[in-house]
Backbone as a ProteinNet text record, in pm:
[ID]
protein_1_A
[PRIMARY]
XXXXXXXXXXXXXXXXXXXXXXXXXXXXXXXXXXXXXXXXXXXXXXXXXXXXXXXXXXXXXXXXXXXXXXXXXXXXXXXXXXXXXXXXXXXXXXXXXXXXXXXXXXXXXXXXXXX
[TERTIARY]
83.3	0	88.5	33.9	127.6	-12.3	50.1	-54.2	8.3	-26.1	8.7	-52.5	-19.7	-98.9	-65.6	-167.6	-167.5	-287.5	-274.2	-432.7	-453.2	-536.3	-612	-733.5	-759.1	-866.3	-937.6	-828.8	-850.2	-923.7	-871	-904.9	-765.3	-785.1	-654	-680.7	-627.6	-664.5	-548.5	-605.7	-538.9	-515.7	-454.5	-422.6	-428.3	-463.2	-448	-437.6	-317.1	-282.2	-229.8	-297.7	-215.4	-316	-257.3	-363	-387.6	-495.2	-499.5	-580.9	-527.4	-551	-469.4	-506.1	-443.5	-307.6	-223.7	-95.6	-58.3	-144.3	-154.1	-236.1	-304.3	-410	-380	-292.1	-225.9	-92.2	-98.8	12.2	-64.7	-185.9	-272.8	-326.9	-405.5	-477	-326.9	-225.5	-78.6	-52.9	-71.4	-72.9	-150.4	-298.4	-410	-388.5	-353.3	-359.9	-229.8	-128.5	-40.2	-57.9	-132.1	-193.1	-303.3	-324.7	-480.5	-436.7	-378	-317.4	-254.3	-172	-125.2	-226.1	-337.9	-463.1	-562.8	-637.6	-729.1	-887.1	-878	-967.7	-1033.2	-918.2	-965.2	-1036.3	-1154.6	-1218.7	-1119.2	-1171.2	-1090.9	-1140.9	-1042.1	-1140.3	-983.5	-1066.3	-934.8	-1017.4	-892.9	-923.4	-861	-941.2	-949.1	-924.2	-958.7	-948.7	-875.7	-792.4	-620.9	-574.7	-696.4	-673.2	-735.7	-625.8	-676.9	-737	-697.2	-755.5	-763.2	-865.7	-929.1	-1008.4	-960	-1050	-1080.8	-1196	-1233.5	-1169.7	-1009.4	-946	-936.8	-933.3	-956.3	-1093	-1159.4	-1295.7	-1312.1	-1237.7	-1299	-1175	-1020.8	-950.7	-1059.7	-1087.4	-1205.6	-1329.6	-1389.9	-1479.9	-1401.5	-1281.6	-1172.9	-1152.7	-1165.3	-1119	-1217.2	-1344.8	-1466.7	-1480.6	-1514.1	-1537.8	-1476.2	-1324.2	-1213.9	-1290	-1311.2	-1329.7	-1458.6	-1598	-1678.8	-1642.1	-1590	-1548	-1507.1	-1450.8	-1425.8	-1499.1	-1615.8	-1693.8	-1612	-1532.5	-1504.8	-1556.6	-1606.2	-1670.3	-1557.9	-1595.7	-1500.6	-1601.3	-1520.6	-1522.6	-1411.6	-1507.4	-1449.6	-1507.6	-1357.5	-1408.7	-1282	-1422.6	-1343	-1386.6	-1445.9	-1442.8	-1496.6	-1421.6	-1427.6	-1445.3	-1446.3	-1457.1	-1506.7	-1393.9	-1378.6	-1422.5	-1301	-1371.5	-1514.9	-1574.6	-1663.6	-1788.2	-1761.2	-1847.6	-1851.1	-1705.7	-1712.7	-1752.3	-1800.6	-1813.9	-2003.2	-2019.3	-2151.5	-2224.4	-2138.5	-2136.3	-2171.7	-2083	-2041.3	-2196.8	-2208.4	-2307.2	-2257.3	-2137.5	-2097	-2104.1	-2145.5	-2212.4	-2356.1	-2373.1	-2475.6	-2447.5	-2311.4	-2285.2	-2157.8	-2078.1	-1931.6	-1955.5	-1965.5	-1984.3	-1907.4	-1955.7	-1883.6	-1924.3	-1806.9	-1839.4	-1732.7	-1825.7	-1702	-1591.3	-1588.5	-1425.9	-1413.3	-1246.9	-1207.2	-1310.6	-1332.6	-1388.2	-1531.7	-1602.9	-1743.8	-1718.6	-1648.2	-1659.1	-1665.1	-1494.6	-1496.4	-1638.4	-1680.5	-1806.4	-1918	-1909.4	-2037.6	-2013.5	-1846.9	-1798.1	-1840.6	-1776.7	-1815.1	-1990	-2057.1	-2254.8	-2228	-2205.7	-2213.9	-2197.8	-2093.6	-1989.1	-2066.6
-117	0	124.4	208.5	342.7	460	550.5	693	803.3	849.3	997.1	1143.1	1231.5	1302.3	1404.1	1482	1631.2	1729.1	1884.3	1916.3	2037.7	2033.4	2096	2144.7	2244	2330.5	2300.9	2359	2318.5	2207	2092.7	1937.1	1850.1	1790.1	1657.6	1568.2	1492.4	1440	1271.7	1191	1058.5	985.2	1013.6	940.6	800.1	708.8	556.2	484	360	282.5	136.9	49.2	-29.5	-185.9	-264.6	-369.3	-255.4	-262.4	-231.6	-366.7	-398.8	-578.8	-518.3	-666.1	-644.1	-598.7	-647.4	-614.7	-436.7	-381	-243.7	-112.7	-224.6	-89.2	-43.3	-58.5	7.5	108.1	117.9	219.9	281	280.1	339.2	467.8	392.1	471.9	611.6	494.4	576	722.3	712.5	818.3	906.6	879.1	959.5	991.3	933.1	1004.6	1143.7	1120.8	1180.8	1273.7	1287.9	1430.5	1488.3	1426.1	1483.2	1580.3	1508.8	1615.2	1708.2	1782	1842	1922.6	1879.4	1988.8	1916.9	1931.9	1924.2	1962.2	2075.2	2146.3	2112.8	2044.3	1995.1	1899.5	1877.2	1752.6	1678.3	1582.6	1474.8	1379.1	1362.1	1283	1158.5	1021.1	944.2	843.2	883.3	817.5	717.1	617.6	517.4	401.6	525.1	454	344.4	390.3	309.5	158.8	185.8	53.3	-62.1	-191.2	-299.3	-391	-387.8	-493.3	-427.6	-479.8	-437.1	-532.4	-570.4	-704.4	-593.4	-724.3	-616.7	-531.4	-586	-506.4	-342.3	-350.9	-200.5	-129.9	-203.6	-168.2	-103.4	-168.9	-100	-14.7	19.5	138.5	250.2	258.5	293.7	374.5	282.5	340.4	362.6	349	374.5	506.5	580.4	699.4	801.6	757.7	832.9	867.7	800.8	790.5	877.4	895.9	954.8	1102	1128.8	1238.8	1332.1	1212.5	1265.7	1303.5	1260.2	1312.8	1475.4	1493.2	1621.7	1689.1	1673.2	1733.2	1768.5	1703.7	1753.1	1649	1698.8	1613.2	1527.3	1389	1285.4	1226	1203.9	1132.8	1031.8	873.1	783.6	847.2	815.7	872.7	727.7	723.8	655.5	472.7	481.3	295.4	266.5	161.3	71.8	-75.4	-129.3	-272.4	-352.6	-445.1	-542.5	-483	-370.9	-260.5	-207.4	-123.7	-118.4	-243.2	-360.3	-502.5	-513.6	-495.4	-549.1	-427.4	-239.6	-162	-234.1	-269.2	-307.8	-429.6	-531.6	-687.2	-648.3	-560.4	-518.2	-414.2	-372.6	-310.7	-130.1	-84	-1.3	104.8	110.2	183.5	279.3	278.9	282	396.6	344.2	411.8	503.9	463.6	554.6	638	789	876.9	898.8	838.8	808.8	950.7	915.2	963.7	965.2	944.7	931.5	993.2	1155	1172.7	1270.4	1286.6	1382.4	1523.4	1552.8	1678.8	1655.7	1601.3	1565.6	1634	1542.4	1531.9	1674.3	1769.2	1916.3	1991.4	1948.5	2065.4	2027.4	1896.4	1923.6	1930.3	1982.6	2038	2185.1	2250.6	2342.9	2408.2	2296	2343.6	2362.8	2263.5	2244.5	2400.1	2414.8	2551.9	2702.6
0	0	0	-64.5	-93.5	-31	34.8	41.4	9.7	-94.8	-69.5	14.5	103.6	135.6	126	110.1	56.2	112.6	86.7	113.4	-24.9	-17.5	-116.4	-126.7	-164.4	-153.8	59.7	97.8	285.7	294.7	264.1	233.8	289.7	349	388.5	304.7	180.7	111.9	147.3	145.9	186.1	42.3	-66.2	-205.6	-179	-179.5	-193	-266.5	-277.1	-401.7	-289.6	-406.7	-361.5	-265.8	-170.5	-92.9	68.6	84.4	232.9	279.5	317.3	408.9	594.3	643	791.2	816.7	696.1	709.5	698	651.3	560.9	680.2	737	817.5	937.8	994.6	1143.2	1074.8	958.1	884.6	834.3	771.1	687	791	921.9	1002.5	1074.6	1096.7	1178.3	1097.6	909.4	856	860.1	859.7	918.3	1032.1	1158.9	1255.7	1252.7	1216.3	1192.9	1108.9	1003.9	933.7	981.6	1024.3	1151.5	1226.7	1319	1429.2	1359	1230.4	1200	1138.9	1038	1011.3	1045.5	1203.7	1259.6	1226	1142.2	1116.8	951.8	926.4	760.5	706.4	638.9	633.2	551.4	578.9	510.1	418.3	345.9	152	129.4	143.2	154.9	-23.4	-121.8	-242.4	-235.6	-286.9	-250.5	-457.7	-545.6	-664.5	-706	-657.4	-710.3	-629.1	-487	-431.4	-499	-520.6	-596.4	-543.2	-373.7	-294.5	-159.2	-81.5	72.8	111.1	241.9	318.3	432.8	548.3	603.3	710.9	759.7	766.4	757.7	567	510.5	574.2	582.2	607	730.7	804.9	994.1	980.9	928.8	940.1	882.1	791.8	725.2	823.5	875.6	966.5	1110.9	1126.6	1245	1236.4	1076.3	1052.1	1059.5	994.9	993.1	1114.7	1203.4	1362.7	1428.3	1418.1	1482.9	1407.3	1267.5	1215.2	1280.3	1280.8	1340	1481.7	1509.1	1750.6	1728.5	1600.1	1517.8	1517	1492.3	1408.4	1236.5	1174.6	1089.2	954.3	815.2	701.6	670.1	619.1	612.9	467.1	412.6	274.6	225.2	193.8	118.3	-81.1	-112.4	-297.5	-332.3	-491.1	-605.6	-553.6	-495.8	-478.9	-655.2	-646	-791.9	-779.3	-897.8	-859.2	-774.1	-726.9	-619	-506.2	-487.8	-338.8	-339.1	-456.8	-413.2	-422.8	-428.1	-410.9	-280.6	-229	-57.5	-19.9	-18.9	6.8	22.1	-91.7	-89	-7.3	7.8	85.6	230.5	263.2	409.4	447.8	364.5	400.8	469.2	424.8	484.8	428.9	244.6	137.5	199.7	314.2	338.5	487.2	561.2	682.6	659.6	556.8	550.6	409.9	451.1	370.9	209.2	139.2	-21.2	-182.3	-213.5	-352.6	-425.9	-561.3	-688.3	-730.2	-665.1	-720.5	-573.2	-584.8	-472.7	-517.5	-603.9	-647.9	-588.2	-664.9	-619.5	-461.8	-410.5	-255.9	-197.6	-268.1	-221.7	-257.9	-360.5	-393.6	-340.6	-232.6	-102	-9.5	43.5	151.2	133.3	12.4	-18.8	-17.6	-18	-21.1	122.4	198.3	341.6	405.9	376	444.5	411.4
[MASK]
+++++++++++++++++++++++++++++++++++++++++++++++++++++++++++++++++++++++++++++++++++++++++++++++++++++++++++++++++++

C-alpha cells in the first residue's frame, strides 16, 4: 500500500494505491492520525481509486477513521471505490454508513454546499 498526502482546496486528502488488508491498516490509520493532528480542522477525503484490494481489515480502518473524524466534528469522505472494493463496500453493508463519492472533487463541492 502506498498513500500519498496532501491538502487541497482546505481538504486533507489521503491518495491511496495499492492492498490495504491487515498487514496495511495500522500504517494506513498511523498516517491519518499523523496528518490529523497536524490539520485538525480539515475535512478529510481518503481516495481510494487506485486501491486494488481491501479485506475487512480495510474496512474497519475505514470506519476507524470516519469515527475519529466525526469526535471532530469535521466532514469525512471515502471517494473513487471501484470494482472489487466497491463489491465489498456493498457486501459489508458499509455503502450505506461511511460517507462516499465518486471523485475527490465531487466530494470538495459538497464540503463546499455544506460551508
Amino acid at each position: 500500500m502506498e498513500v500519498a498526502v496532501y491538502t487541497e482546496a482546505d481538504c486533507l486528502i489521503l491518495d491511496t494505491a495499492g492492498e490495504v488488508d491487515m498487514y496495511a491498516a495500522p500504517d494506513f490509520f498511523q498516517t491519518y492520525t499523523d496528518h490529523t493532528r497536524r490539520y485538525p480542522q480539515h475535512p478529510v477525503l481518503v481516495n481510494i481509486e487506485k486501491v486494488s484490494y481491501m479485506d475487512s481489515s480495510g474496512i474497519g480502518v475505514l470506519f476507524k477513521m470516519f469515527a475519529e473524524s466525526r469526535s471532530r466534528a469535521v466532514p469525512f469522505y471515502v471517494c473513487g471505490a471501484r470494482g472489487m472494493v466497491a463489491a465489498l463496500f456493498e457486501l459489508s453493508k458499509m455503502n450505506s454508513i461511511l460517507p462516499r463519492e465518486e471523485t475527490v472533487r465531487s466530494a470538495q463541492k459538497n464540503i463546499r454546499s455544506i460551508a
